[in-house]
C-alpha positions in Angstrom: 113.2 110.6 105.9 112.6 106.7 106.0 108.7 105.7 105.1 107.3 102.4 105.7 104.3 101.3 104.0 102.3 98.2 105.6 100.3 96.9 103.2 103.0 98.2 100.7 102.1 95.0 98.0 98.6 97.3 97.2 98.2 98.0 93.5 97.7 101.5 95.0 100.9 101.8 96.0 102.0 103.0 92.6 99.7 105.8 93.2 101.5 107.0 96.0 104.8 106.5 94.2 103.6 108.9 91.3 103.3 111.3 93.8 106.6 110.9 95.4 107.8 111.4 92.6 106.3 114.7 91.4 106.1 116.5 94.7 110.0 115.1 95.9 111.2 118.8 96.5 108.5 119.2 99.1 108.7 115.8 100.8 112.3 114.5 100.5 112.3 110.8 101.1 115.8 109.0 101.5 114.6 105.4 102.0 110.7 104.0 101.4 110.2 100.4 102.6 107.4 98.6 101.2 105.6 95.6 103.6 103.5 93.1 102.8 102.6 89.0 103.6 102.2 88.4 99.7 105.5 87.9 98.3 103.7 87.7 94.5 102.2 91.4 95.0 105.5 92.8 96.9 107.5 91.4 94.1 105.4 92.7 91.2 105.0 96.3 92.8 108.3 96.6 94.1 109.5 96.3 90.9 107.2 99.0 88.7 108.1 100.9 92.0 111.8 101.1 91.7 111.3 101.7 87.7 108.8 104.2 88.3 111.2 106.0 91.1 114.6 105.4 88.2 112.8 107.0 85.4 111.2 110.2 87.8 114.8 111.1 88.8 113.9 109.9 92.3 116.9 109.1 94.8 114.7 107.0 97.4 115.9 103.4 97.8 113.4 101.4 97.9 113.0 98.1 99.7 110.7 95.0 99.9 110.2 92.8 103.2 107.7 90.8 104.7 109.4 91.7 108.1 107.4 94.4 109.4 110.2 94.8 112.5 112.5 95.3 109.4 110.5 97.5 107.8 109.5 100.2 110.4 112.5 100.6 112.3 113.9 103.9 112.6 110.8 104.8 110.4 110.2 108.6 110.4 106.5 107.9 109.8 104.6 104.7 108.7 101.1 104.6 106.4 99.2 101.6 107.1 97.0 100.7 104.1 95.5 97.1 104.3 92.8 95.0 103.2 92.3 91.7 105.7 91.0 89.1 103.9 91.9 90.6 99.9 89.1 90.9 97.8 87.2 87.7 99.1 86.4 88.9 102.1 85.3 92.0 100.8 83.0 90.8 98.7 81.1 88.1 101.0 80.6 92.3 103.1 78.8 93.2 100.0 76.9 90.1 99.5 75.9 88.3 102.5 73.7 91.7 104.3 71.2 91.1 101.0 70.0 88.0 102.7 68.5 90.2 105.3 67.5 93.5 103.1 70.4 95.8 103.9 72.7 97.2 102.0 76.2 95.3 101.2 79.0 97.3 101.6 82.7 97.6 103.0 82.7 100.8 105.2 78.5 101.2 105.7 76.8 99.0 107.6 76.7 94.9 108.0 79.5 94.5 106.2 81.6 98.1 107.6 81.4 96.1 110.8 82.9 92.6 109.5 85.6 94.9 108.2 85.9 96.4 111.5 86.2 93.6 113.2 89.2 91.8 110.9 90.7 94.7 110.7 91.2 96.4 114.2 92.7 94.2 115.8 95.4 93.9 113.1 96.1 97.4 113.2 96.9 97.1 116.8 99.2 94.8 116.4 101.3 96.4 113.6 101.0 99.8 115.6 102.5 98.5 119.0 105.5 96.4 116.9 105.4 100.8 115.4 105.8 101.8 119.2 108.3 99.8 119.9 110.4 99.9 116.6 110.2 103.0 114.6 111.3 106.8 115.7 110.0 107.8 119.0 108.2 111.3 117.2 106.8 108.5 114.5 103.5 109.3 112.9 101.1 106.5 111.7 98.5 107.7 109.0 96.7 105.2 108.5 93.9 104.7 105.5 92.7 101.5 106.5 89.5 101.6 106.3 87.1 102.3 108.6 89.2 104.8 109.2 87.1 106.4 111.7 86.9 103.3 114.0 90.7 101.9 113.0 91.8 105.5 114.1 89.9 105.7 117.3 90.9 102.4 118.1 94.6 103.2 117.7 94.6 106.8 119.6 92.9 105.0 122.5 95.7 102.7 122.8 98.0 105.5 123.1 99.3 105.4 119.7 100.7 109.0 117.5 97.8 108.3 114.9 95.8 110.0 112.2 93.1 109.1 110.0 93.2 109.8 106.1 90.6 109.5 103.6 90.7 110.9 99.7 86.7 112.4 99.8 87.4 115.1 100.9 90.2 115.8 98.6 88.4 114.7 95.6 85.7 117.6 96.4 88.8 120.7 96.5 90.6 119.8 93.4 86.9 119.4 91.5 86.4 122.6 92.8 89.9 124.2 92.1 89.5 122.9 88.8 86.2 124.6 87.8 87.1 127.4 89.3 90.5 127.8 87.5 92.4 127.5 90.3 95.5 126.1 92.6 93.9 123.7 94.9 95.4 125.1 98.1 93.6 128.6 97.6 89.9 126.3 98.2 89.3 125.3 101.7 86.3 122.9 102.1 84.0 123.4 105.7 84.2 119.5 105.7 82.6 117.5 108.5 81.0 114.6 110.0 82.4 111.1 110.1 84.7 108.9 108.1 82.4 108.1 105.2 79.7 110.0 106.4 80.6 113.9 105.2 79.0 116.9 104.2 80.7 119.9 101.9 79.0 122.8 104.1 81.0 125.5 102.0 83.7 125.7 99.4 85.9 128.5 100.2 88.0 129.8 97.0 90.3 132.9 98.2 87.7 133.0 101.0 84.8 133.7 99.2 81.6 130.5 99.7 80.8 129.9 96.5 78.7 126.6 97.3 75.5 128.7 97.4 75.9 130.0 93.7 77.2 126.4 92.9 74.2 124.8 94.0 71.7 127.1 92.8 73.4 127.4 89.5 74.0 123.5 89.3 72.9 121.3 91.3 71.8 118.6 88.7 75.4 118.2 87.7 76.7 118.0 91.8 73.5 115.6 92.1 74.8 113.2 90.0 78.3 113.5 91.1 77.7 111.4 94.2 74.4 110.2 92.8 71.3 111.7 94.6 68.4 113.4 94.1 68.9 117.1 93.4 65.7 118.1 95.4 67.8 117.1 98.3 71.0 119.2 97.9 68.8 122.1 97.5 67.0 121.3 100.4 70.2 120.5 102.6 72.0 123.2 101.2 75.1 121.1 101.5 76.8 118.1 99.2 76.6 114.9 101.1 79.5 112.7 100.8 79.0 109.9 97.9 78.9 107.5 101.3 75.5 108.9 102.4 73.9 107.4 99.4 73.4 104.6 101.6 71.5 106.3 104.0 69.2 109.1 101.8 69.1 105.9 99.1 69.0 102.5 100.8 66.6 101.0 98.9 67.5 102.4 95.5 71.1 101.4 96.1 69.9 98.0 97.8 67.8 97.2 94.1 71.5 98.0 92.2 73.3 95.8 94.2 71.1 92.6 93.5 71.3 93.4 89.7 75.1 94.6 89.6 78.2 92.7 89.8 79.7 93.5 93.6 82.7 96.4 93.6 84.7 93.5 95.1 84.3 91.6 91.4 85.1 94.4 89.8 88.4 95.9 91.8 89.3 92.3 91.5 88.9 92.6 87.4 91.1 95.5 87.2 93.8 94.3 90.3 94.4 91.6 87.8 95.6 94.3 85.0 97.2 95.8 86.9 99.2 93.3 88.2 100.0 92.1 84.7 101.0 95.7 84.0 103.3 96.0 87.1 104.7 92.8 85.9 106.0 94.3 82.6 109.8 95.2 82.7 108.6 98.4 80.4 106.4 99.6 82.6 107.4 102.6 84.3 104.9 105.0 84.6 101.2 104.8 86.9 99.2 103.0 85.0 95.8 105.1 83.3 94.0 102.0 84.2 94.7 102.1 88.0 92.6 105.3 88.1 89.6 103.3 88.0 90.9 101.5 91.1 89.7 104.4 93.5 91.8 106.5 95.3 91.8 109.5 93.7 94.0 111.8 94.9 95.5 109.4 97.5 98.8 110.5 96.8 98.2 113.8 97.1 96.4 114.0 100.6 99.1 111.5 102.2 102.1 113.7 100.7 100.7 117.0 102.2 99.5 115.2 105.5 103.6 113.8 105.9 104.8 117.6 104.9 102.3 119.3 107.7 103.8 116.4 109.9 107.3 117.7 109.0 106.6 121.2 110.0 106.5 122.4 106.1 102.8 123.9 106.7 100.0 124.8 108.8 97.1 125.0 106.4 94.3 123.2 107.1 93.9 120.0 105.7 90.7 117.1 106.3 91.9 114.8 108.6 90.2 112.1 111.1 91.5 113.2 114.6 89.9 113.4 118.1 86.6 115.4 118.7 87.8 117.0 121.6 84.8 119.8 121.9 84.7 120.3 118.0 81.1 118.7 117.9 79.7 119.4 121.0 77.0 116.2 120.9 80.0 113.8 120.7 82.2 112.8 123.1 86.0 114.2 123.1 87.4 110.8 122.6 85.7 109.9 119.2 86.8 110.3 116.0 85.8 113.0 113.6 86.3 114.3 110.3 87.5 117.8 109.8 89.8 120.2 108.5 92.8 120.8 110.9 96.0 122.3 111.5 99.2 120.5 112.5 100.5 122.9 115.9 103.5 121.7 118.2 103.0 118.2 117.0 99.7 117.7 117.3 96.4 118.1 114.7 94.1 120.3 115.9 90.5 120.7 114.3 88.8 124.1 113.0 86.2 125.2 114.3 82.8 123.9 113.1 79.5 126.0 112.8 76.5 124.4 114.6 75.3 121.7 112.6 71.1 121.3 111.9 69.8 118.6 113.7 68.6 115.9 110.6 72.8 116.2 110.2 73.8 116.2 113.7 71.7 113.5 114.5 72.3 111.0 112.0 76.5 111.6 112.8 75.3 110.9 116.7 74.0 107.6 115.8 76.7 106.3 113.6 79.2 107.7 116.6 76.8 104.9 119.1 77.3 102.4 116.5 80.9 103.0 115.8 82.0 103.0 119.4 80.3 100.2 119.7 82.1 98.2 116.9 85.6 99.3 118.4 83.8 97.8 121.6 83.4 94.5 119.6 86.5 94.6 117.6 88.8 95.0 120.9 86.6 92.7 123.3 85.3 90.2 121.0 81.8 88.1 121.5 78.5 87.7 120.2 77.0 89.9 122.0 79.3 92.6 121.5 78.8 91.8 117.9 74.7 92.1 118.2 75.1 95.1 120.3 77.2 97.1 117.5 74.9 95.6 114.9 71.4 96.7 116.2 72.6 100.1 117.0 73.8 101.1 113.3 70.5 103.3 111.7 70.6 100.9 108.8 69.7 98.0 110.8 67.7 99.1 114.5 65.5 96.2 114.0 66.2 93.5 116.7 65.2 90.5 114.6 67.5 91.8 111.7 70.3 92.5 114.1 69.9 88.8 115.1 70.1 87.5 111.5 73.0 89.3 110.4 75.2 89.0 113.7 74.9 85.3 112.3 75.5 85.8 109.0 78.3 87.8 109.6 80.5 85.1 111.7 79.7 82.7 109.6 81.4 84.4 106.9 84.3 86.0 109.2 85.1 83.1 111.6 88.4 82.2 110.2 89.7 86.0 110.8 88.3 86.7 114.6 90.4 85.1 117.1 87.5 84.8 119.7 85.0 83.3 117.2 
C-alpha cells in the first residue's frame, strides 16, 4: 500500500507515524510519502519520521516532496491534513470576531467561515491533481478542517471522499477505558455535524450504559467538555466539547478576551516540538505533542484506511453523505455518524429521531454550512454576508455586516476573488 500525506510537514504527523507503527500487522504500508510547501517542517519531520519508523521495526520507505503530482501517484489512498495560512491565520479567526461580540474560533462561527473559505478551494485543487494521478479506487480522508463543509465540498465535485474527526473517538476509548474494556466492544450512537455532536448512548457489549453514567456522574462528564451539569441531565446526552460555543457563548466569549488565543499556544508548543523533531536522538512521539490535540488521530485514520481495505465492517464515526439518515436534511449534506464500509462505499447507521432543540439547532448550521461551501466555491461579498448572517451565532444583519468586513480584511491575501 502507498499513502500520501498532504500537509505531511504537520507536527501531527508523528502521531500518525506512532500509529503505523504499532498497528503495522493490520495496515501494512509499503511506501508513505509525506507532502508539504515548507521544506523547514518536511525536513525536520521527515527525519524523526524515518527514525521513529527504523527503531519500531517498520519496513515503510518513507519519502519527502513538495511535488504533490510526485507524491500521490499510484497512491492507494491519500489523507489531506492542512492548515492554510499556519498559525497566523488561525489566530486573526480567534481574534478579529471579538470586535463584534462573537466568539473567535477556527471551526465555529466568524472565523469557521474564514477557514472555510481558504481552505476549500485548496482542497479542490489537491483532490482533482488526486483524480487524475493516484489509483483509480483511491480514497481521500481528509481532516482538514471544517471537515463537514471541506467534505461536502469534495463529494460534490465527484471526488471518493470521507470526512474524519478524533471526537468521537476520544469519547469510546474514555469509555472503554472506565469500563475496563477493548475499545472496539463500545459503539457510540454519535450524531449531528462536524463539531457539532451529541453522545446519545454508549454501547459496551450492547448494553447503554450512558443513563447510569450520567445519573451516576454527571459532574465529572460536565466538566469533561466544560458545561453545566444541569444541562446534561436535562439533554440526557453529552454534547460534543464544540457545542460549548453554542449552550456557552458568552462565558466562552468572557475567556477568550482574558486568555491567550489556542493559536498562541499551539504555536508555543509547535516550536518544541520542532526542536524535538530536530534532535538526531529523537525517535519516539514526543509526550509533549499530546498537548497538541488530536487525540487518537492515529487511531481513527488507521481503522478508517483498514475498513477501506476490506479488513472490517464495524461501524466507525465518519463524515459521509446524509442520504435519508436525518430526514430534516437534505441527502447531499454532510453528516456525522457511525457507518459501515459495504462494496466500497460508507454507509450510515441508522439514527433514532432526534428531539427538536437538537434537530433544530443541526438544521441551522446545515443552512449556514451550505452556504459557506456556496461562498467558498463561488466567491463574493455577498456570498460571504449571506453565509455569515445565517450561522445562529451571528443572525443579526448589522453584525453580519461588520464581520463580512472584518473577515476580508484579514483573509484577502488567501481568496482569489477578493
Amino acid at each position: 500500500m502507498k499513502l500520501a500525506i498532504v500537509g505531511g510537514g504537520s507536527t501531527y504527523t508523528p502521531e500518525l507515524i506512532d500509529g503505523f507503527i504499532r498497528l503495522q500487522r493490520e495496515l501494512p504500508i509499503e511506501e508513505l510519502v509525506l507532502v508539504d510547501t515548507d521544506p523547514t517542517r518536511l525536513e525536520l519531520v521527515g527525519a524523526v519520521s524515518r527514525r521513529m519508523l527504523a527503531k519500531g521495526g517498520h519496513p515503510a520507505r518513507l519519502l519527502t516532496t513538495d511535488d504533490l503530482v510526485a507524491g500521490v501517484t499510484d497512491a492507494d489512498a491519500v489523507l489531506v491534513q492542512l492548515r492554510v495560512g499556519g498559525q497566523d491565520a488561525r489566530e486573526q479567526d480567534e481574534s478579529w470576531p471579538h470586535e463584534v461580540d462573537c466568539i473567535g474560533q477556527e471551526t465555529t462561527g466568524p472565523g469557521g467561515l474564514a477557514k472555510a473559505l481558504r481552505t476549500v478551494p485548496v482542497v479542490l485543487r489537491i483532490a482533482d491533481v488526486v483524480r487524475q494521478h493516484a489509483k483509480p479506487d483511491a480514497w481521500i480522508v481528509d481532516f482538514t478542517n471544517p471537515v463537514g463543509i471541506v467534505t461536502r465540498a469534495l463529494l460534490q465535485a465527484g471526488h471518493r471522499a470521507v470526512g474524519l474527526c478524533n471526537v468521537a473517538i476520544g469519547f469510546q476509548r474514555r469509555f472503554a477505558a472506565e469500563a475496563g474494556v477493548e475499545p472496539d466492544r463500545v459503539a457510540l450512537a454519535h450524531v449531528g455535524l462536524n463539531h457539532l455532536t451529541w453522545e446519545r448512548g454508549v454501547f459496551v457489549d450492547g448494553i447503554d450504559r450512558l443513563p447510569q453514567a450520567i445519573e451516576d456522574n454527571v459532574g465529572e462528564l460536565a466538566d469533561t467538555v466544560e458545561l453545566a451539569p444541569a444541562l446534561l441531565a436535562q439533554l440526557g446526552v453529552i454534547p460534543s466539547y464544540y457545542l460549548r460555543y453554542y449552550y456557552a457563548h458568552d462565558e466562552v466569549l468572557h475567556e477568550q478576551r482574558h486568555n491567550a488565543t489556542r493559536a498562541a499556544e499551539v504555536r508555543a508548543i509547535e516550536n518544541q516540538l520542532l526542536g524535538l523533531y530536530a534532535d538526531p536522538r529523537v525517535d519516539t512521539k514526543p509526550e509533549i505533542l499530546e498537548k497538541r490535540g488530536g487525540a487518537f488521530y492515529s487511531e481513527a485514520a488507521i481503522e478508517l484506511l483498514i475498513a477501506i481495505r476490506g479488513g472490517t465492517d464495524q461501524p466507525r464515526v465518519v463524515n459521509l453523505r446524509n442520504d435519508g439518515a436525518l430526514p430534516f436534511l437534505p441527502d447531499d449534506h454532510v453528516i456525522e455518524v457511525p457507518a459501515r464500509y459495504i462494496d466500497g462505499r460508507f454507509v450510515a447507521e441508522p439514527v433514532a429521531a432526534l428531539p427538536d432543540d437538537i434537530s433544530g439547532l443541526i438544521s441551522a448550521v446545515a443552512g449556514y454550512e451550505r452556504l459557506a461551501l456556496e461562498a467558498a466555491v463561488g466567491g463574493g461579498r455577498d456570498r460571504v454576508l449571506r453565509a455569515m448572517r445565517a450561522h445562529p451565532l451571528v443572525l443579526q444583519h448589522e453584525r453580519a455586516e461588520k464581520l463580512t468586513d472584518l473577515l476580508l480584511a484579514a483573509n484577502g491575501r488567501f481568496l482569489e476573488w477578493a
